[in-house]
N, C-alpha and C positions, 0 to 999 in steps of 0.2 A: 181328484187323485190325491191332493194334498189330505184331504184329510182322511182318507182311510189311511195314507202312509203315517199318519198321527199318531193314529189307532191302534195300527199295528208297533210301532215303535212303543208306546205306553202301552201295549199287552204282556202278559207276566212272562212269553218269550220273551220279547224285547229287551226285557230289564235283565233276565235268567241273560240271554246272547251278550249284553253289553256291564255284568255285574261280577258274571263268574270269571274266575283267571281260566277256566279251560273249555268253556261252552263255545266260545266263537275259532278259538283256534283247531277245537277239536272240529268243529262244520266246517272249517276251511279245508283239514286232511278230508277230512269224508266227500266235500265238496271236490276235492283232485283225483280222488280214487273213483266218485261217481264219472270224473269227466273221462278218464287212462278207461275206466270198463264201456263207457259209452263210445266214445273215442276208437278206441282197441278194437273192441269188436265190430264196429257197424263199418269199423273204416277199413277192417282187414274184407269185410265181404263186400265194401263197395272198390276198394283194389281188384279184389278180384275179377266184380263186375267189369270193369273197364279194361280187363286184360292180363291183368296180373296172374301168376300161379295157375295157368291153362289147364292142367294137369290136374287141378282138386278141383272136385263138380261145384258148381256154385248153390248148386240146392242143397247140397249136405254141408257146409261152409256156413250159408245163413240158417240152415237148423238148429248147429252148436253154437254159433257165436249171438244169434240174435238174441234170444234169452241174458245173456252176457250183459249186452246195451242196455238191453228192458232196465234190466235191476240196479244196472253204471245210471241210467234217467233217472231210475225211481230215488236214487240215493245224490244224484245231483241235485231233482227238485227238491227236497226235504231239508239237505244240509244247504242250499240255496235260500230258504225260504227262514231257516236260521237266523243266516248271516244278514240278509235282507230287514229282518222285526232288529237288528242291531242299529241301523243305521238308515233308515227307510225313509223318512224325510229328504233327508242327501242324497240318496239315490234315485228319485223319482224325478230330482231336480238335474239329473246328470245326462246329458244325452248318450254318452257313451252306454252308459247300463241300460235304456230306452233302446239304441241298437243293436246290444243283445240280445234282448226280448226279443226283438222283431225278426233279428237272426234266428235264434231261438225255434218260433213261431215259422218261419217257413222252411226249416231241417223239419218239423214236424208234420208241414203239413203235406211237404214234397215225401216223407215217408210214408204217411197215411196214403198219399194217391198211389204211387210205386206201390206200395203192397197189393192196394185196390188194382191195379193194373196188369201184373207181372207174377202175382202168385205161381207158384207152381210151374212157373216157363223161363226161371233163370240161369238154366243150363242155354237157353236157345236169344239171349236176349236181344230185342233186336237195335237201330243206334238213338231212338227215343231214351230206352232203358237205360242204356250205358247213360248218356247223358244226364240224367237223372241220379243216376249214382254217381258221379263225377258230380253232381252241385250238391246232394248230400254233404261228402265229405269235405265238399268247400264251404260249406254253409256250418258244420259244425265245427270244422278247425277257424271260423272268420269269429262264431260264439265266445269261444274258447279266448281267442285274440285279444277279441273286446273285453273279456273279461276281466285279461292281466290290465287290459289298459283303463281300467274303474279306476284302478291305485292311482295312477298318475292323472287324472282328470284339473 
């Protein structure tokens, strides 16, 4: 692992993320605004899932907002993957950024199964599902956590 994080730190990101006055801070905004649209969305429709907002169907709920999340990830990983070729030695050596990933990795892969699972039946879900969307949003606000807490390492 050390030496791809090498690799990656000596890649012409790396130097572009840790050279320019506005490459790293600008992947850090984009980095916040991926987390507020991943965050935002998945987490208003896993609220819902567990009980919140009765009243709004939760299939039309995750129709508007899940797309939302998708693009809040897609723009997490990217401005993630930024900020990471700045510093990537250091961070591979950090546990704390180790158990974001791993946080990370199972909001991902408790989403992939929930979908697999629950498609199309989350007006009726039953208390598996709730559960499941209740560690969702625990799992991406624990990511999030860990993340402020990289700085202080």
């Amino acid at each position: 692992m050390e030496a791809f994080a090498a690799a990656v730190e000596a890649s012409a990101v790396g130097a572009w993320a840790r050279g320019s006055a506005w490459a790293y801070p600008i992947a850090n905004l984009a980095h916040l605004l991926g987390l507020v649209m991943l965050v935002g969305g998945i987490g208003a429709v896993d609220l819902r899932l567990v009980g919140a907002w009765r009243a709004l169907p939760a299939e039309a709920l995750s129709r508007a907002l899940t797309p939302v999340a998708v693009a809040g990830l897609a723009l997490f990983a990217a401005s993630g993957a930024v900020m990471f070729a700045a510093d990537a030695r250091a961070l591979v050596g950090a546990g704390t950024f180790r158990l974001k990933l791993a946080a990370i990795g199972l909001a991902l892969a408790n989403a992939l199964l929930f979908r697999w699972l629950w498609r199309g039946r989350l007006d009726a879900l039953p208390a598996t599902g709730r559960a499941m969307a209740a560690g969702s949003l625990l799992l991406w606000l624990t990511a999030a956590a860990l993340g402020r807490l990289i700085a202080y390492r």
